[in-house]
C-alpha positions in Angstrom: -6.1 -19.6 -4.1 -7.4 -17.3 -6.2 -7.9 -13.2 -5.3 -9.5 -10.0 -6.7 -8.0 -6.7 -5.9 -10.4 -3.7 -5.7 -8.9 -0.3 -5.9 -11.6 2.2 -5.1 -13.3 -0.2 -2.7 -16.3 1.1 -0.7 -20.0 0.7 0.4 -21.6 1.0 -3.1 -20.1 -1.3 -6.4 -17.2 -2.2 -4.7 -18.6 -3.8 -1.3 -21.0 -5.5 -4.3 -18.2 -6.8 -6.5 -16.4 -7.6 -3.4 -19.9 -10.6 -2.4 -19.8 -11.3 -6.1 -16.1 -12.1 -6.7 -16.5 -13.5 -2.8 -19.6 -16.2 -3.5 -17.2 -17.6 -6.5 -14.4 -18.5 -4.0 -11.9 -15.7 -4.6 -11.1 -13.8 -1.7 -10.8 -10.5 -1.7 -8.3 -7.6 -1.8 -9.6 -4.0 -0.6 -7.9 -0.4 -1.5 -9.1 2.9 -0.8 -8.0 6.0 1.6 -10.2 5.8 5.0 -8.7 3.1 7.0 -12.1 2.7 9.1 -14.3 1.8 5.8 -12.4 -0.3 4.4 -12.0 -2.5 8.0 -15.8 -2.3 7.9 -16.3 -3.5 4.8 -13.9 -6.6 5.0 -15.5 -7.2 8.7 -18.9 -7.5 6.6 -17.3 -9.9 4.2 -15.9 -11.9 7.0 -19.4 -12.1 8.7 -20.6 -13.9 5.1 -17.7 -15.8 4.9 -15.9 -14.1 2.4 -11.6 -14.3 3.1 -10.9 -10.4 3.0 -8.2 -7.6 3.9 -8.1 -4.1 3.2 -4.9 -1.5 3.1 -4.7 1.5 2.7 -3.6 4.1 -0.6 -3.8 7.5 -2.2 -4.1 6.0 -6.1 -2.6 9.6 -6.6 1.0 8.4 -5.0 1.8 5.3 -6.9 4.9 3.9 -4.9 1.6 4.1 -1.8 -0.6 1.8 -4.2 2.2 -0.5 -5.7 2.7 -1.6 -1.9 -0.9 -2.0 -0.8 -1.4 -4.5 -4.0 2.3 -6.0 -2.8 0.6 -6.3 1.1 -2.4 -7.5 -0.5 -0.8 -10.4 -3.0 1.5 -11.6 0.2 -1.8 -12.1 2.5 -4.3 -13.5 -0.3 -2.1 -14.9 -3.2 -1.2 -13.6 -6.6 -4.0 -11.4 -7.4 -5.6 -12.9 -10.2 -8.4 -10.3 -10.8 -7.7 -6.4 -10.6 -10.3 -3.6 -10.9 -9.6 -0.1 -10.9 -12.5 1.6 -10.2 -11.7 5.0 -7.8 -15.1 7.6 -8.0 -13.3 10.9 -9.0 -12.6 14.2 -7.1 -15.5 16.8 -7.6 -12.6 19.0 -8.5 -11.1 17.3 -11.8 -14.6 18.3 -13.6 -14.4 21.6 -14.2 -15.5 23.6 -17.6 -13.2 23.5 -20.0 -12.5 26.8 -20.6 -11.6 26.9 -16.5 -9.3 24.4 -16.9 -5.6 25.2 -16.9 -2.6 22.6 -17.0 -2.4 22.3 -13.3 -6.2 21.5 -13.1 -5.3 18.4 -15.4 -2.5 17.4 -12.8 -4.5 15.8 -10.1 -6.4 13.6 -13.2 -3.8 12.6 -14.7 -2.2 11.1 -11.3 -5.5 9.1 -10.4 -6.7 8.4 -14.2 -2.8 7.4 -15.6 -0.1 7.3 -13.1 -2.3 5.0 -10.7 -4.1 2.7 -13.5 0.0 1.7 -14.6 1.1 1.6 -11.0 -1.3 -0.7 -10.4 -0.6 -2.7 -13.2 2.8 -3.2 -13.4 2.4 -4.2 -9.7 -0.1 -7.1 -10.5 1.0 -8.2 -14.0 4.3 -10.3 -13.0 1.7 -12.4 -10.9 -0.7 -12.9 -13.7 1.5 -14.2 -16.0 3.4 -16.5 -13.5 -0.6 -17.9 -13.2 -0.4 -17.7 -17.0 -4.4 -16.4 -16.6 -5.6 -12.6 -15.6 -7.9 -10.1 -15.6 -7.9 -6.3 -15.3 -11.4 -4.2 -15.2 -11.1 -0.5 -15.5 -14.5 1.0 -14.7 -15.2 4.5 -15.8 -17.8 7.4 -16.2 -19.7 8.5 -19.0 -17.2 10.7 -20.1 -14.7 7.9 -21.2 -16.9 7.4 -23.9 -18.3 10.9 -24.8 -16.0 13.8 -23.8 -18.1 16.9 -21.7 -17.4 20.3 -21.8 -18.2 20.5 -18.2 -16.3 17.7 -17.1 -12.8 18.6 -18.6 -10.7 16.9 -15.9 -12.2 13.6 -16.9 -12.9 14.0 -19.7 -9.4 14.2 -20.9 -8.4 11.9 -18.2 -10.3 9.2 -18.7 -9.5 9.3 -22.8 -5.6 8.9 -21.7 -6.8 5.3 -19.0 -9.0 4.5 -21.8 -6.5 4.4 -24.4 -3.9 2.8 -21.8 -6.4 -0.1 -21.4 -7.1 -0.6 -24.9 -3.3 -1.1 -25.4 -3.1 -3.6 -22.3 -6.1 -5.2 -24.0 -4.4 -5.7 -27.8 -0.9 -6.7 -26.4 -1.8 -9.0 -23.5 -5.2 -11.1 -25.1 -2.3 -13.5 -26.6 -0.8 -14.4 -23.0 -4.7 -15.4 -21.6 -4.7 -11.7 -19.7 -7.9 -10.1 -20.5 -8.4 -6.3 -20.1 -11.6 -4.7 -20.1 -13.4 -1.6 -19.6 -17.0 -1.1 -18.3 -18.6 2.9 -18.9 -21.5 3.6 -16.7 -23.0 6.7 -18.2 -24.9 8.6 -15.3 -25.6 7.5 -11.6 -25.2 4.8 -10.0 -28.5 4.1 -8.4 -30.1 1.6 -6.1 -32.6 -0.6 -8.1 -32.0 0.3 -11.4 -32.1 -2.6 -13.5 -28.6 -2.0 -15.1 -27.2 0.6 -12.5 -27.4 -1.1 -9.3 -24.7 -2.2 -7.7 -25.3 -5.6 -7.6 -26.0 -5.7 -11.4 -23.0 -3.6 -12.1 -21.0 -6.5 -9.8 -22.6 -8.8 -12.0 -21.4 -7.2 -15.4 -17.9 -6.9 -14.0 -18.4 -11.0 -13.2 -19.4 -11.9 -16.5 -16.8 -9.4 -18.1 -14.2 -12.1 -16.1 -15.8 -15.0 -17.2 -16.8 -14.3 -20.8 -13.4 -12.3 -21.9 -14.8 -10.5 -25.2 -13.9 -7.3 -26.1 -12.5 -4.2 -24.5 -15.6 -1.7 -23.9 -18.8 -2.6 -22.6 -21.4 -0.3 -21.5 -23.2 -0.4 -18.1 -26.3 1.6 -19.8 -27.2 3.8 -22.8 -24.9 6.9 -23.0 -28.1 9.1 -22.8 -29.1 7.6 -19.1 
């Protein structure tokens, strides 16, 4: 049986990546920090039918995520599907020129240290399935760095750059890595922004495997 993980899972793209993943027969893997959304949100999925468990993690404390994915794989089967997709603190985005090298600590943790956590923790299971696929879904500033965004900014360069990597030297075993940038808000009915179209980029991201970046919207949204 196939499952998706979702690090970052809540009420907004997650919950909606979560139905889409759900309606194609995978069931689904939730991690985030607040024990009582995430058994809400896998009580909703149950209520549509949808096979799914949550546990808890800080993606800041890597040996904490490594053993929700390991809780997760033992209840739902080798997790097929991994998307890393936790919404930043308000704190990492600071101005630059505020920014010393312990502002960059807490970044780095959730941008770096819980991005490879949480692949080396999934990756001996994709390639015993011989098939994989890992979705890293970022701000604006992966793309285009922002002077008022510093923690990010420099953050998300350092998971971008770790994902392109994965992408180059794992294509050749059928693991595809990709990375979706949604410049901007996420906001209800928007035609690209939505959740429910973001869920259904990150599907076809899945099921089409081409390339490494792919943008949810222009960078100017």
């Amino acid at each position: 049986m196939s499952s998706v993980a979702i690090v970052g899972a809540g009420p907004g793209p997650g919950a909606a990546v979560a139905r889409r993943f759900g309606r194609e027969g995978f069931r689904v893997g939730l991690v985030a920090r607040d024990r009582e959304r995430l058994d809400a949100l896998a009580g909703a999925l149950a209520a549509e039918g949808i096979t799914a468990r949550g546990c808890t993690a800080d993606v800041r404390r890597p040996e904490e995520l490594a053993a929700a994915l390991g809780e997760l794989a033992e209840a739902l089967g080798t997790i097929e599907v991994l998307q890393y997709s936790p919404v930043p603190h308000r704190d990492f985005m600071r101005p630059v020129l505020d920014t010393g090298h312990r502002d960059l600590v807490g970044p780095i943790e959730f941008s770096v240290y819980g991005p490879v956590a949480a692949v080396q923790r999934v990756l001996p299971g994709m390639r015993r399935l011989g098939r994989g696929t890992i979705l890293f879904v970022n701000g604006g500033t992966a793309a285009v760095p922002h002077p008022e965004r510093a923690g990010t900014s420099v953050a998300f360069a350092a998971e971008s750059a770790y994902g392109h990597l994965l992408h180059e030297r794992l294509a050749a075993e059928g693991i595809h890595v990709a990375q979706l940038v949604i410049p901007g808000a996420i906001t209800r009915g928007h035609a690209r922004k939505d959740p429910d179209a973001l869920a259904e980029t990150l599907w076809s991201l899945h099921r089409d495997r081409h390339g490494f970046r792919h943008y949810a919207d222009d960078l100017d949204s």
